[in-house]
Every structure is written in structure tokens, then in C-alpha cells.
C-alpha positions in Angstrom: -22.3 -91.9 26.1 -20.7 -88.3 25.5 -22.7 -85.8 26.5 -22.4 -83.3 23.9 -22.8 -78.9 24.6 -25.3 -77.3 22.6 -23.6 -74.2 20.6 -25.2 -71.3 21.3 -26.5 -68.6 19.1 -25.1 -65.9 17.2 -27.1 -62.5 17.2 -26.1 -59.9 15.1 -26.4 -57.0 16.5 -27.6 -53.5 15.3 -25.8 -50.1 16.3 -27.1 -46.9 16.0 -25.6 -45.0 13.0 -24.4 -42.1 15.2 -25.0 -40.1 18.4 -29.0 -39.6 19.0 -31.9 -41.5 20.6 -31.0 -45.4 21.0 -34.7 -45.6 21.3 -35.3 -44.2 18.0 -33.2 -46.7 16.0 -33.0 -50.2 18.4 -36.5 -51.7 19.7 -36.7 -52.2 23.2 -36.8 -56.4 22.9 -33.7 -56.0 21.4 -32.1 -53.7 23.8 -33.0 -56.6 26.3 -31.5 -59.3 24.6 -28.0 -57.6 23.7 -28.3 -56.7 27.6 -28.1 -60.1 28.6 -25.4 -61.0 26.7 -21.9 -61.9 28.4 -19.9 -62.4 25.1 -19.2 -60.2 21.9 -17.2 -60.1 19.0 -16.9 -56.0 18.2 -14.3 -53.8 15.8 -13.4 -51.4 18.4 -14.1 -52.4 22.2 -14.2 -49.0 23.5 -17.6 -48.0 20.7 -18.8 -51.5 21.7 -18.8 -50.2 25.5 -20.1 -47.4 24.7 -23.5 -49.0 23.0 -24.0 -51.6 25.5 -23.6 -48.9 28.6 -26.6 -47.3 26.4 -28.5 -50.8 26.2 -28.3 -51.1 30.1 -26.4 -54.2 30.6 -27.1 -56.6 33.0 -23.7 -57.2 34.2 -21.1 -54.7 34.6 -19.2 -53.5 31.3 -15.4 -55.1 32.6 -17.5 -58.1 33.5 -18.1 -58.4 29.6 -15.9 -60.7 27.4 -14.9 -58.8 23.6 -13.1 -60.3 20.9 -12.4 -58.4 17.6 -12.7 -58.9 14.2 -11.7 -55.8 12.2 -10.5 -55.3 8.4 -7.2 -56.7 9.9 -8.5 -60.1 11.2 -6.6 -62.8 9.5 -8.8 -65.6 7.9 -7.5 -68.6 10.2 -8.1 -66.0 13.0 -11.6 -66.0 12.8 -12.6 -69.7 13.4 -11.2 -69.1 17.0 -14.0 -66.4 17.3 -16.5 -69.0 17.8 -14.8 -70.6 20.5 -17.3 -69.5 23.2 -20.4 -70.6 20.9 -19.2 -73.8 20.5 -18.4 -73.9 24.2 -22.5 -73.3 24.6 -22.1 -69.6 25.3 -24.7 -66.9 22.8 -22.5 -64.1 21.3 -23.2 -61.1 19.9 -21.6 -59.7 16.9 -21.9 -56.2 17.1 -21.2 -53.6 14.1 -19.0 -50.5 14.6 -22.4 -48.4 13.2 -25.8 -50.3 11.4 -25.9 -53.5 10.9 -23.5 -56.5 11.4 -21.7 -58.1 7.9 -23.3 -55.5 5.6 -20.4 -53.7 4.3 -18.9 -55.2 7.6 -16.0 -57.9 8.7 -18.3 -59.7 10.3 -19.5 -62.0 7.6 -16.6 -63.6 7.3 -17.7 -65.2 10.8 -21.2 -65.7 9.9 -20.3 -67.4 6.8 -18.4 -69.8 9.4 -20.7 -70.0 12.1 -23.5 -71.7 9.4 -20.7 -74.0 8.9 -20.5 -75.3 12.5 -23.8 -75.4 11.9 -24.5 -72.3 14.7 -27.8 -70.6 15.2 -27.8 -67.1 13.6 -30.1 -64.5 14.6 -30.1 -61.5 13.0 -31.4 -58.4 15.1 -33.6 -55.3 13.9 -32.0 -52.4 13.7 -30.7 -49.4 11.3 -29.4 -50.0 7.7 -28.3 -47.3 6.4 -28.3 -48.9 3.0 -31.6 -49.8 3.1 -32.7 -46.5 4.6 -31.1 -44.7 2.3 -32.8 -46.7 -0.5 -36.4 -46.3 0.9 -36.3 -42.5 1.3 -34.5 -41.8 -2.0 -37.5 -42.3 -4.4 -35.7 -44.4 -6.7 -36.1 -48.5 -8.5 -36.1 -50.5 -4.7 -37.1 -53.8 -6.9 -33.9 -54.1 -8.7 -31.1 -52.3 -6.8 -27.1 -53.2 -5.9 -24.5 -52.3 -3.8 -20.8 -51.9 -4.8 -19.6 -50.6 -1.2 -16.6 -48.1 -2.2 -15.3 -46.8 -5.4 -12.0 -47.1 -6.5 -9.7 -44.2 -5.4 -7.9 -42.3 -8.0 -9.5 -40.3 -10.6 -9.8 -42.3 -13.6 -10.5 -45.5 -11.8 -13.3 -43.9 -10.3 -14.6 -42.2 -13.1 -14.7 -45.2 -15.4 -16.7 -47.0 -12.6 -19.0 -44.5 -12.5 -19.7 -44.4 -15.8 -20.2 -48.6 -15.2 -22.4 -47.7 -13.0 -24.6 -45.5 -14.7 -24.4 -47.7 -18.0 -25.7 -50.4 -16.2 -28.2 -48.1 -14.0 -30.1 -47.5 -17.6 -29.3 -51.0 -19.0 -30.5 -53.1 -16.3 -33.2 -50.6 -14.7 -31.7 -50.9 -11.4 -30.3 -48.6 -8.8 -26.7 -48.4 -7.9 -25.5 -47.7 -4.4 -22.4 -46.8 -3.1 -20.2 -45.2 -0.1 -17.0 -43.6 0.3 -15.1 -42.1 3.5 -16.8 -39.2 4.8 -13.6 -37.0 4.5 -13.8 -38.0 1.0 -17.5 -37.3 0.1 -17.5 -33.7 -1.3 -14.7 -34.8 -3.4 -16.9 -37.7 -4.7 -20.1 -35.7 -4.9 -18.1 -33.2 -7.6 -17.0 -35.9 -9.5 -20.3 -37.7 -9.7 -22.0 -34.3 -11.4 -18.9 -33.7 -13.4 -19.1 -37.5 -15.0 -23.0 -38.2 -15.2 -25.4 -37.3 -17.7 -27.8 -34.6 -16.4 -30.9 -36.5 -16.7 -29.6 -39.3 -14.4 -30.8 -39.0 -10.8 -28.9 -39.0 -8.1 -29.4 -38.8 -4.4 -27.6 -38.4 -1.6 -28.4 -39.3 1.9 -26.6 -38.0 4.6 -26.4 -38.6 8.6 -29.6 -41.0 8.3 -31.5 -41.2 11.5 -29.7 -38.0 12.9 -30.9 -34.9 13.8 -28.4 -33.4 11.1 -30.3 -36.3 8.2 -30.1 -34.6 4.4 -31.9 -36.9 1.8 -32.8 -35.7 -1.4 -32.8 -36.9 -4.8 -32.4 -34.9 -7.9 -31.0 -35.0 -11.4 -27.6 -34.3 -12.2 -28.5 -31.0 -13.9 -30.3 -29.8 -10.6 -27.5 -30.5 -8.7 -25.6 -28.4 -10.6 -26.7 -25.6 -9.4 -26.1 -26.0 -5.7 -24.3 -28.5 -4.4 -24.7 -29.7 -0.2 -21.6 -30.0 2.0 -21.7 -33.4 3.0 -17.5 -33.4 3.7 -16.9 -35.3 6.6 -20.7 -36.9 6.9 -21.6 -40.3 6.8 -23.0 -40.4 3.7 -24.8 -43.0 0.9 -24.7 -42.0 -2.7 -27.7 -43.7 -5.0 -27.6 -43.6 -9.0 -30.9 -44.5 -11.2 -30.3 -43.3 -15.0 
């Protein structure tokens, strides 16, 4: 008889939204479980070192085995990802910043690891989606998100009016990102294009020392408008 190897689990793994107090944003019981892990699957190894040297690993950092799975991971690439799993080894898929395969690559891999039939764990730690939801006052029983706009002007506007059509139509908020270098720009357009009475908020460097959150109409904003350029940044609409 064939002794088969148990898989071992998959954690997703949390990562602090920016530079700040770890101990503010990841519980200590997970800090001691992503410290005792050996093998991750990360975007960029040398942010990845950088959060588990603030964890307090319990091996040393070169010690620790990274694979990565970017926006440039090829499909067939990512079934090779699992290799130590399957091989009876936990992994922990870590986000560059919040949480794993929300507005992430990594659910691509999670999608794959059900498949295999892989125990998936997902840790506690900071959305910033969900954050910025809570704090901004607006519908949190009927709310979706749409990740980033499109691009050029007229694209954008038109989904922007979408959005705000189907804010009032479906009673249900509308959430969105964009590159920080490309926030102010978005921020003008977004007062330019909605109605005045639709409310909009904008939450800025959540769980940072730096946080902005506020939610206003469109005809308040108006009037004085934050600098958010360059600032992680989540922008919610509610007609």
C-alpha cells in the first residue's frame, strides 16, 4: 500500500498597508504562525523579507524558500506554485500590502489550491477595502468593487457615470482604486463628472499615521479639494 503525503495548508497572509506599528494591523497569533513558516509565495521577495524580519521569524530570512506570483505570472506557471504543498509542506501566500487575492495575483492560486483539494486558511489582517468601507459612513449591505478605472478620459468618465447610475439604481456603494501617482488626477475628475448631491469619500493611507477619511458630497468637495497625489488611496461613491 502507498503511503500517501498529506498536502499541507495554504495561509494567506496579511501585510501591513504601509510603514507603522506591525502590532497595530497583524495580531500576535498570527505573527506566530507566519513565523514558523519555511515556504512563501510573495510579489516582490525583498518587501516579503522585509515583513517577515518584522514578524520575527524563526529561522533565518536566506534560510526561507520564496516563489513569486506577480501580474506577470503565466497561467500554467502557477500550478507549479503548489509544488511544496503538495509535497506536505504549509505555505504562506503573502500580499505585497493587505490582504492576499483581493485585488491581488494570488487568487489565481487559491482558486487552484481548492482544486487539489488544499487546505486554505485565510489570516486576519488589514483590508483596506473593507476599512475604507466601514469608516466611510456609506450603504456597507450592498456594496461592490470594480478595482481600477479605465485610463483615458472618456473611458473613465463614462464608467463613472456607470457607476453612479447604478450607485442610485441599485442603492449600493461603488468602490474603486487607482495608482497613487494618479489619484489627484482622478479625484478632479470624479467632482468634475458627478452630480453634487452624490457622496463621495475618499480614504487615504488607512491605518497610518498620515490616514485621511472623509466623506462628503460632491458640491462640498468642491470647495477644497485634499492632496492625496501619490497616497494609497480608496475612492467610495453612494448617490
Amino acid at each position: 500500500m502507498v503511503n500517501r503525503i498529506a498536502p499541507g495548508t495554504l495561509y494567506l497572509v496579511p501585510a501591513p498597508l504601509g510603514d507603522g506599528d506591525i502590532a497595530w494591523v497583524i495580531p500576535d497569533a498570527v505573527r506566530t504562525c507566519v513565523a514558523g513558516l519555511g515556504h512563501f509565495v510573495v510579489e516582490h521577495p525583498k518587501t516579503a523579507r522585509k515583513f517577515l524580519k518584522q514578524v520575527g521569524c524563526n529561522r533565518p530570512l536566506q534560510e526561507i524558500k520564496m516563489q513569486v506570483l506577480d501580474e506577470h505570472t503565466q497561467p500554467h506557471e502557477i500550478l507549479s506554485l503548489l509544488d511544496p504543498l503538495l509535497a506536505g509542506s504549509d505555505v504562506g501566500l503573502l500580499s505585497e500590502a493587505g490582504c492576499p487575492a483581493v485585488a491581488d495575483p494570488g487568487a489565481g492560486l487559491v482558486q487552484i489550491a481548492h482544486l487539489k483539494n488544499i487546505k486554505v486558511v485565510p489570516l486576519v489582517g488589514p483590508s483596506s477595502i473593507l476599512l475604507a468601507l466601514m469608516a466611510s459612513g456609506l450603504n456597507g449591505q450592498q456594496f461592490a468593487f470594480h478595482g481600477y478605472l479605465p485610463v483615458k478620459d472618456e473611458a473613465r468618465i463614462s464608467r463613472i457615470l456607470m457607476l453612479e447610475k447604478s450607485s442610485l439604481v441599485d442603492n449600493q456603494t461603488q468602490i474603486f482604486i487607482e495608482t497613487p501617482y494618479r489619484n489627484q488626477k482622478l479625484l478632479e475628475l470624479l467632482v468634475q463628472t458627478c452630480r453634487d448631491n452624490t457622496h463621495l469619500c475618499i480614504a487615504c493611507d488607512i491605518t497610518l499615521a498620515s490616514e485621511y477619511i472623509a466623506t462628503k458630497t460632491v458640491r462640498t468637495w468642491k470647495h477644497a479639494l485634499p492632496n492625496i497625489n501619490k497616497k494609497p488611496a480608496i475612492f467610495l461613491l453612494y448617490g
